[in-house]
N, C-alpha and C positions, 0 to 999 in steps of 0.2 A: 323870520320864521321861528316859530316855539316848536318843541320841542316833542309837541302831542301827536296821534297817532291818526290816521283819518281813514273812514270805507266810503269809498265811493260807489255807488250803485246805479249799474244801468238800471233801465227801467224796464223796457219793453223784453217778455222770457224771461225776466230775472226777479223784478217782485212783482208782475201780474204778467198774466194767461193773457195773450194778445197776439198772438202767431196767426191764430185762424183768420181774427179778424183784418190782422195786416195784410194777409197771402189774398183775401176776398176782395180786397180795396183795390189794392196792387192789380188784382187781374182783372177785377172790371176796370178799371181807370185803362190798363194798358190795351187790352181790347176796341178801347173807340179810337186809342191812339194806330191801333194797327202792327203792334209791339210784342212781337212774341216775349210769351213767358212761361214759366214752370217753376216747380218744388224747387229743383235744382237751380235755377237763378234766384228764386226767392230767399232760397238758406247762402247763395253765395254772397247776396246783397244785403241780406237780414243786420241789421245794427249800423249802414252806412245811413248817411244823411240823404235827402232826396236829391242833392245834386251827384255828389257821388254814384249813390243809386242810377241812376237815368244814365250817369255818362258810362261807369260799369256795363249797364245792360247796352246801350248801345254801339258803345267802344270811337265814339267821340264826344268832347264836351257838346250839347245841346244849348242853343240860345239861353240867353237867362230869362226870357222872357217866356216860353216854352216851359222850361224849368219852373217857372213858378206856376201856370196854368194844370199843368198837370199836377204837381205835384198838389197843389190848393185843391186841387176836384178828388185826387187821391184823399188826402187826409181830412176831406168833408166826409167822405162819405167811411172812413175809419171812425171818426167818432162818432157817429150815428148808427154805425155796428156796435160797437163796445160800449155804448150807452144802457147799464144796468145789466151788464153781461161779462164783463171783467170780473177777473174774482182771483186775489192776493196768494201767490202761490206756496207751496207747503213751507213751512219752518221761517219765512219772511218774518212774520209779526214776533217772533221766538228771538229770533236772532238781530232784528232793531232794540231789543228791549233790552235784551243781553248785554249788546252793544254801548247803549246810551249808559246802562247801569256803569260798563265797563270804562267809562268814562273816553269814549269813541266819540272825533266828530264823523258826523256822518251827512255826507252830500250825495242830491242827486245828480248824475254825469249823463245823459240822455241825448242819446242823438236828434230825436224828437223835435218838432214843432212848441215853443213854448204853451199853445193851446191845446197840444194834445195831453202834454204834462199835467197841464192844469185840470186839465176833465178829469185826468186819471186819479192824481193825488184827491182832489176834492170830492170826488164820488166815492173813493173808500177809506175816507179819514185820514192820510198820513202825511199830509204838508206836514201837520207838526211834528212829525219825526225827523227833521231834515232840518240841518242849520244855513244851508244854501241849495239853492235849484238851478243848476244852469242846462242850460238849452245847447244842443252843439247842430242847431237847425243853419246858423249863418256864418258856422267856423269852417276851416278846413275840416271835411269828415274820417271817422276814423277809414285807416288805422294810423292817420295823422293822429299825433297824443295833444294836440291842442287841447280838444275840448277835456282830458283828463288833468291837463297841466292847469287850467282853470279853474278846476274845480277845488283843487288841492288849493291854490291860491286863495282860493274865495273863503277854504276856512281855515285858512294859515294855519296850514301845516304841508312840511317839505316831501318833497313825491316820495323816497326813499324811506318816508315814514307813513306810504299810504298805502291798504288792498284796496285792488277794482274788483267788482263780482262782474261776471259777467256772463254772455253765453254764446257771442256772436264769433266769428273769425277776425274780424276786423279788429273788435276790441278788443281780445284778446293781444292780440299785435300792437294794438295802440298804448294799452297798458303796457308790456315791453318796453315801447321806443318812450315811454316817458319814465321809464326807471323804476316802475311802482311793482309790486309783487300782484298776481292775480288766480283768484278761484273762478271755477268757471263751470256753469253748470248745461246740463244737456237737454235745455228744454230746447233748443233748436238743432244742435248738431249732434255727433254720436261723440262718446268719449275719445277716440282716437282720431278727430281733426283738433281737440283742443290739447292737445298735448304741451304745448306751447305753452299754458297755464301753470303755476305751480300747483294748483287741487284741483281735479276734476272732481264731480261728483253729480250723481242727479236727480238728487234733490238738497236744497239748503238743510232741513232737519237729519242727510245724513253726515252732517261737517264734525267733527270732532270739536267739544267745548271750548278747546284749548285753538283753536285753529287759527285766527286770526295773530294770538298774541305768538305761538311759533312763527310763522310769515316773517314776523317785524321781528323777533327776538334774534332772527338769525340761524336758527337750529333746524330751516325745512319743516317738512311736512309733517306734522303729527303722527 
């Protein structure tokens, strides 16, 4: 491991507007299943993976065969929502650019379907803002910190030298158990369940310039 600094960024709430269209999938998908749901399971479940998700909602692990049938007819009919409906949320394109200047790597950490990433980055131009993409679709889901410890990996550099953004419960926690410092913003929860986070805030355009390099320097919160 070198020495350099790294953000990791969920995807889903944190650089595009996808809430509605996840909560619309989610509850058509679980409706034919027979599956109660609600806000309230939705934001509790919000940034787990879909196995996670399902075993969460229904408080045991589900077949994996099940597990993929739903979950596949869920996130078909997710990207066919957010097809030319997504739209990059405030201070995102500010603060990758900031970032890169600042000589940041920067990965995406997405608990995501790697084709839902794909639709997402490619439809509003920001693959190339990312020096790696990983998927946390077939990892332990958070608030296991696998998929964050992977990501860190993937562009060498040491957790300890890495912020996750985030906005979920889960990642927030997962961030934690993998040692990394985290901002966390309230596009799914209210400021006081992400407490957990070293910055809350809600929106990225209100972060302080200095923000990230306080995190890592050691000195807290700006």
């Amino acid at each position: 491991m070198t020495a350099r600094q790294g953000v990791l960024w969920d995807m889903d709430g944190v650089l595009v507007d996808t809430g509605e269209c996840h909560f619309w999938s989610w509850s058509e998908t679980l409706k034919k299943y027979g599956v109660p749901y609600s806000r309230e399971l939705f934001q509790a479940t919000f940034g787990m993976n879909n196995e996670r998700a399902l075993t969460t909602l229904l408080g045991y692990r589900p077949d994996p065969d099940w597990i993929a049938e739903v979950g596949g007819r869920k996130e078909k009919l997710f990207r066919r929502a957010v097809r030319g409906r997504a739209q990059v949320l405030p201070g995102v394109l500010d603060w990758l650019e900031r970032l890169r200047v600042g000589g940041f790597c920067q990965a995406i950490a997405s608990s995501a379907p790697q084709a839902n990433i794909d639709a997402l980055l490619d439809g509003l131009s920001l693959r190339e803002r990312f020096e790696a993409i990983v998927s946390g679709a077939d990892l332990p889901g958070k608030p296991d910190p696998t998929l964050f410890l992977q990501a860190a990996q993937a562009i060498n550099v040491s957790p300890d030298r890495c912020v996750v953004v985030e906005d979920a419960l889960a990642g927030v926690e997962a961030a934690r158990r993998a040692g990394m410092k985290c901002i966390a913003v309230t596009t799914t929860n209210p400021a006081q369940a992400l407490q957990a986070a070293d910055i809350v805030v809600d929106r990225l355009d209100d972060l302080p310039v200095n923000a990230f390099e306080h995190l890592l320097s050691g000195t807290g919160e700006p």
